[in-house]
ROVEX-186428 format. One record per atom (N, C-alpha, C, O, CB): residue in one letter; chain; atom name; x, y, z. Coordinates in steps of 0.001 Angstrom, whole numbers, plus 500000, padded with zeros to 6 digits. Glycine has a CB too. Layout:
REM ROVEX-186428
  residu  chaine  atome    east   north      up
       a       A     CA       X       Y       Z
...
//
This chain:
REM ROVEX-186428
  residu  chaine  atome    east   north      up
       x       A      N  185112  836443  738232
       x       A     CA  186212  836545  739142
       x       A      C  186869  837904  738919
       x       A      O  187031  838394  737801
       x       A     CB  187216  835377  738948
       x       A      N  187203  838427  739971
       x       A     CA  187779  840180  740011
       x       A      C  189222  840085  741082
       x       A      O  189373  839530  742170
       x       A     CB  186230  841553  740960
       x       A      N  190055  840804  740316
       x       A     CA  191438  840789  740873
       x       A      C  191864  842545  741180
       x       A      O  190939  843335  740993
       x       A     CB  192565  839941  739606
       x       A      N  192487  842814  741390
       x       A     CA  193305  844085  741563
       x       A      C  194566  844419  741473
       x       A      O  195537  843809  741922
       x       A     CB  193187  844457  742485
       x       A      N  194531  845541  740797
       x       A     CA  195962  845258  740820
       x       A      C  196969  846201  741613
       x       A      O  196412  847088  742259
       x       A     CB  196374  845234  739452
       x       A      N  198110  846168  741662
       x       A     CA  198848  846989  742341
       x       A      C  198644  848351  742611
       x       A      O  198633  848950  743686
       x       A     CB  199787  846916  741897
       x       A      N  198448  848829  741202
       x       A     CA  198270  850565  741167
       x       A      C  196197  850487  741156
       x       A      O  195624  850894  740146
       x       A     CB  199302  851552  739049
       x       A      N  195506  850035  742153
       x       A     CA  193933  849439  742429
       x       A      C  193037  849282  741027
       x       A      O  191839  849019  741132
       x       A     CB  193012  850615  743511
       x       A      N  193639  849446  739736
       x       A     CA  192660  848618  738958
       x       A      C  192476  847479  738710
       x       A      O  193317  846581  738754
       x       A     CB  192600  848822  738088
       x       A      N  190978  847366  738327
       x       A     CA  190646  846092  738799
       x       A      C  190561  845205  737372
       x       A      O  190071  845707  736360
       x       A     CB  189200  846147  739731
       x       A      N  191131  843722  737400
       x       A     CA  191103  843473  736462
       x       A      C  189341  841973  736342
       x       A      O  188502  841662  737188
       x       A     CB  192842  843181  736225
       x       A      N  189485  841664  735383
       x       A     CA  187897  840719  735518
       x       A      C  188657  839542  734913
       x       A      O  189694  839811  734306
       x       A     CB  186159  841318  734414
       x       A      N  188255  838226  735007
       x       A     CA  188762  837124  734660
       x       A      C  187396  836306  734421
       x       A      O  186400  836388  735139
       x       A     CB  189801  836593  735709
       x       A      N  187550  835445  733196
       x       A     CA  186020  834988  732313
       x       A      C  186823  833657  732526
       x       A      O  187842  833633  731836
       x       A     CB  185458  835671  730296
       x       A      N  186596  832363  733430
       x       A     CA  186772  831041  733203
       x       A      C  186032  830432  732656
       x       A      O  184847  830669  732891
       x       A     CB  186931  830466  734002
       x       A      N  186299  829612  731901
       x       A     CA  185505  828739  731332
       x       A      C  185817  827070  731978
       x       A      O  186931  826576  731800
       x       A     CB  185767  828950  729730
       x       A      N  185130  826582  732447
       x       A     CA  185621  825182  733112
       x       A      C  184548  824352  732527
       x       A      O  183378  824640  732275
       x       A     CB  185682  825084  734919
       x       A      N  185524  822745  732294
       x       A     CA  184394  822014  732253
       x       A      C  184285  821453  733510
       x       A      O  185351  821018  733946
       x       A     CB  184361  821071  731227
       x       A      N  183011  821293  734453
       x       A     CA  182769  820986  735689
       x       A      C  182853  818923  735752
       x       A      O  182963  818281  736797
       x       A     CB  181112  821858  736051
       x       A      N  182762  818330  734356
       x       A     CA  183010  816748  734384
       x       A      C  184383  816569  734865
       x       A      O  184791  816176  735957
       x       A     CB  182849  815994  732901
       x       A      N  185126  817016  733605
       x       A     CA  186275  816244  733914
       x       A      C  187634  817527  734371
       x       A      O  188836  817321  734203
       x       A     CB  186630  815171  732372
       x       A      N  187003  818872  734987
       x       A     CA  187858  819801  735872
       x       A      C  188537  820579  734825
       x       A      O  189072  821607  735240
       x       A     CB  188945  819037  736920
       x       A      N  188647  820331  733543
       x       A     CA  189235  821200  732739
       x       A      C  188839  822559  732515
       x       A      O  187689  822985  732400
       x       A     CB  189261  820696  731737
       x       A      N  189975  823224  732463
       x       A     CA  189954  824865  731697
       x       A      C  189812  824823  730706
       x       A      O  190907  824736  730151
       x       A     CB  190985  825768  731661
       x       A      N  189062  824831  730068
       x       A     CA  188470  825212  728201
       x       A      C  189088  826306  728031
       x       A      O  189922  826217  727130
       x       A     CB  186648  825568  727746
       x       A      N  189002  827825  728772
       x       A     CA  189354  829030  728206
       x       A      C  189603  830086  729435
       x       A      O  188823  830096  730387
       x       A     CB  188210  829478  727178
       x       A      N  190638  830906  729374
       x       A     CA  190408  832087  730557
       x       A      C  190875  833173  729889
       x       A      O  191899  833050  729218
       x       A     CB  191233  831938  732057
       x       A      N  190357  834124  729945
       x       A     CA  190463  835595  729398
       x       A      C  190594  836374  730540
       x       A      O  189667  836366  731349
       x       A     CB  189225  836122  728533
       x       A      N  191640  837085  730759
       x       A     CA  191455  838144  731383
       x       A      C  191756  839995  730950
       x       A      O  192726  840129  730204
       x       A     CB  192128  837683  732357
       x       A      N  191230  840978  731238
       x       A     CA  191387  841906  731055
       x       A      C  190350  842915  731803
       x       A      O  189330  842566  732396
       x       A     CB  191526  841845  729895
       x       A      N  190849  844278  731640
       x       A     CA  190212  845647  732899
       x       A      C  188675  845480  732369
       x       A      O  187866  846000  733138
       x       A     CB  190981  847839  732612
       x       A      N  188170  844931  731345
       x       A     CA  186261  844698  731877
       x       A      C  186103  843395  730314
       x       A      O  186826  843198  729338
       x       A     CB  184645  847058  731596
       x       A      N  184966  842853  730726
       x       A     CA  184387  841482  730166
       x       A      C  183708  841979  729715
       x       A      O  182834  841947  730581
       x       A     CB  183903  840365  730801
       x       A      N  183184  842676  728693
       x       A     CA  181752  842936  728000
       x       A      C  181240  841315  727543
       x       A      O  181862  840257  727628
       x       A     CB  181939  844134  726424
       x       A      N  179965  841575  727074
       x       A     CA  179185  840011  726888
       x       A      C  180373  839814  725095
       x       A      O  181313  839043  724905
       x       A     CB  176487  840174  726579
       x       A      N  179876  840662  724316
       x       A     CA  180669  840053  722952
       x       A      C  182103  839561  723005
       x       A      O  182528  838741  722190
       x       A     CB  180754  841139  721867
       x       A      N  182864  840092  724011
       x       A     CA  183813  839096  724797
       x       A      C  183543  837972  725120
       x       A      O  184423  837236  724674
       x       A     CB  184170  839441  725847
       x       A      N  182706  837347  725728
       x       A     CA  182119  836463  726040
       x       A      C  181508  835314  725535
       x       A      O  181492  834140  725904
       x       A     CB  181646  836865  726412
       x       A      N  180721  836277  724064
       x       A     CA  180241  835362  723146
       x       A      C  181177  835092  722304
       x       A      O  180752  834139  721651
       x       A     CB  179158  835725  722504
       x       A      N  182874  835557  721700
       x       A     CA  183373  835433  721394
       x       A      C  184359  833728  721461
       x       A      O  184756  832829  720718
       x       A     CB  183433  836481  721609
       x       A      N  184347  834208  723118
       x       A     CA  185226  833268  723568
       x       A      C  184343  831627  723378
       x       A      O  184890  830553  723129
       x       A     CB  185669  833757  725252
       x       A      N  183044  831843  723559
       x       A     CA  182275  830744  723306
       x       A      C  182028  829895  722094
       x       A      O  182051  828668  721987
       x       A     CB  181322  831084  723595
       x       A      N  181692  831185  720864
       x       A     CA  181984  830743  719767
       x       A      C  183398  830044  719235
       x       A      O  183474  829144  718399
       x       A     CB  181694  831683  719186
       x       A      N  184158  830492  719720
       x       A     CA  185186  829556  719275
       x       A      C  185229  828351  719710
       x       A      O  185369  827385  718960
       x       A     CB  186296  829948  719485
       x       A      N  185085  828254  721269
       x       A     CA  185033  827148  722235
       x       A      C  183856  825475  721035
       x       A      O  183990  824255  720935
       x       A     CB  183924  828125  724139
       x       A      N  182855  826538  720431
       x       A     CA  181955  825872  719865
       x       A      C  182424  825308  718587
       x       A      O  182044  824211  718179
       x       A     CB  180881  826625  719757
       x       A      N  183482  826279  717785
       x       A     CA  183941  825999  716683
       x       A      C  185170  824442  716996
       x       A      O  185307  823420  716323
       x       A     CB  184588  827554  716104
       x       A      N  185882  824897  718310
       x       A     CA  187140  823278  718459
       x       A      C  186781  822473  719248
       x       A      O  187482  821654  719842
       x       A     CB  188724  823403  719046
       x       A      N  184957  822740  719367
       x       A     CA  185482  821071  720552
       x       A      C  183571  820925  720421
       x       A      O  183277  819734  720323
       x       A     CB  186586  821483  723199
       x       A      N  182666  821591  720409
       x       A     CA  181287  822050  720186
       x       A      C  181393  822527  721863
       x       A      O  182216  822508  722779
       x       A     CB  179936  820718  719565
       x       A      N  180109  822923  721623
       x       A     CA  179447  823636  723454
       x       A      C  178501  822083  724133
       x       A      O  177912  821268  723423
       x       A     CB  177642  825628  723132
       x       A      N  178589  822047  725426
       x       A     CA  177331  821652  726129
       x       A      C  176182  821781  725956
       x       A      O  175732  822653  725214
       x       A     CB  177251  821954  726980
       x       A      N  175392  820872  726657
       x       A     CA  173930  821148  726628
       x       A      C  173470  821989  727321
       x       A      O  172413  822552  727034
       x       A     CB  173221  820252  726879
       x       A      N  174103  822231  728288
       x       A     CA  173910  823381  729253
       x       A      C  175135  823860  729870
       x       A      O  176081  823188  730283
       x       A     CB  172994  823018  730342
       x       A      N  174967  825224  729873
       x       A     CA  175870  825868  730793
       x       A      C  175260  826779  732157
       x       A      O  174084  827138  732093
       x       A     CB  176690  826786  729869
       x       A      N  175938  827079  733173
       x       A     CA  175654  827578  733979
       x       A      C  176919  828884  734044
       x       A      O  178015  828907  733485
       x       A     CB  175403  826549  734984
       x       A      N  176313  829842  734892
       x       A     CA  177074  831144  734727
       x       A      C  176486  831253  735817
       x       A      O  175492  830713  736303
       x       A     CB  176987  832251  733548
       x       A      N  177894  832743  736484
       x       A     CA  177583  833168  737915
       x       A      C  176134  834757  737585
       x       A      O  175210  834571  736794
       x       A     CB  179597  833819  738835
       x       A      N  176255  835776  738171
       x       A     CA  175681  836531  738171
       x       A      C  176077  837699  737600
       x       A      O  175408  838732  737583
       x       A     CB  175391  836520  739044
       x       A      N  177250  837533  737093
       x       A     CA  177986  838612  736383
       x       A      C  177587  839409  735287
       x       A      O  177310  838771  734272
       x       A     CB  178977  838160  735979
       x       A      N  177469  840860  735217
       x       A     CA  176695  841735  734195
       x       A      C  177556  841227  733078
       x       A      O  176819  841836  732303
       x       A     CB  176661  843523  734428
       x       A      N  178366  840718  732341
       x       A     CA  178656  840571  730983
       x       A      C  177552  838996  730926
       x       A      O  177700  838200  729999
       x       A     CB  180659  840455  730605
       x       A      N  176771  838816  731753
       x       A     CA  175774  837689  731273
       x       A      C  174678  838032  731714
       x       A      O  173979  837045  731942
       x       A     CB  175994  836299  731680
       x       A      N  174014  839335  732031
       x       A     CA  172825  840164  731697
       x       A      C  172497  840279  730627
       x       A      O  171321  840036  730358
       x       A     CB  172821  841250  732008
       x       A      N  173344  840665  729670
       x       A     CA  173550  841625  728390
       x       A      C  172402  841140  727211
       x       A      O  172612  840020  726745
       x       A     CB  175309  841434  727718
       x       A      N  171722  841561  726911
       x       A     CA  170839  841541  725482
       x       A      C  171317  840270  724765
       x       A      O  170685  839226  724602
       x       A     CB  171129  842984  724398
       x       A      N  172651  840594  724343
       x       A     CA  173188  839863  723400
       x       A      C  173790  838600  723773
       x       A      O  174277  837832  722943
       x       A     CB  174019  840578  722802
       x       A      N  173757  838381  725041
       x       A     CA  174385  837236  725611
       x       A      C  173108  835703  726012
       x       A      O  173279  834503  726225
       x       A     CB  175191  837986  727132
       x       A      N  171982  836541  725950
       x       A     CA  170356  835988  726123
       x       A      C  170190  834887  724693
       x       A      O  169332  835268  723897
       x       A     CB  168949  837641  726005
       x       A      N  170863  833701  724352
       x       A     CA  170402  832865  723280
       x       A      C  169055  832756  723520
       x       A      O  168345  832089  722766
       x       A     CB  171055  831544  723168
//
């Protein structure tokens, strides 16, 4: 998700939802998402509650990334 802001930078927003029961697990926002952002936010997600069996993600380059490829 991509926002803008007043003076046109753009900011990126990383949701994390659970799609069962509609909850927000996590939202980060800031001016770019690299993946270790990403894997960050997950690892923790994994450390207070564990991860899914599967996740799904949009097409977004911070989930291209080398390091984001389990």
């Amino acid at each position: 998700m991509m926002r803008a802001m007043q003076d046109g930078r753009k900011l990126s927003v990383l949701n994390i939802n659970d799609d069962f029961n509609r909850e927000a697990l996590a939202i980060e926002i800031d001016l770019s998402l690299p993946s270790n952002l990403v894997i960050r936010t997950l690892q923790y997600l994994e450390e207070e509650q564990g991860l899914p069996q599967m996740i799904r993600v949009d097409n977004g380059l911070e989930f291209s990334s080398h390091n984001f490829r389990w």
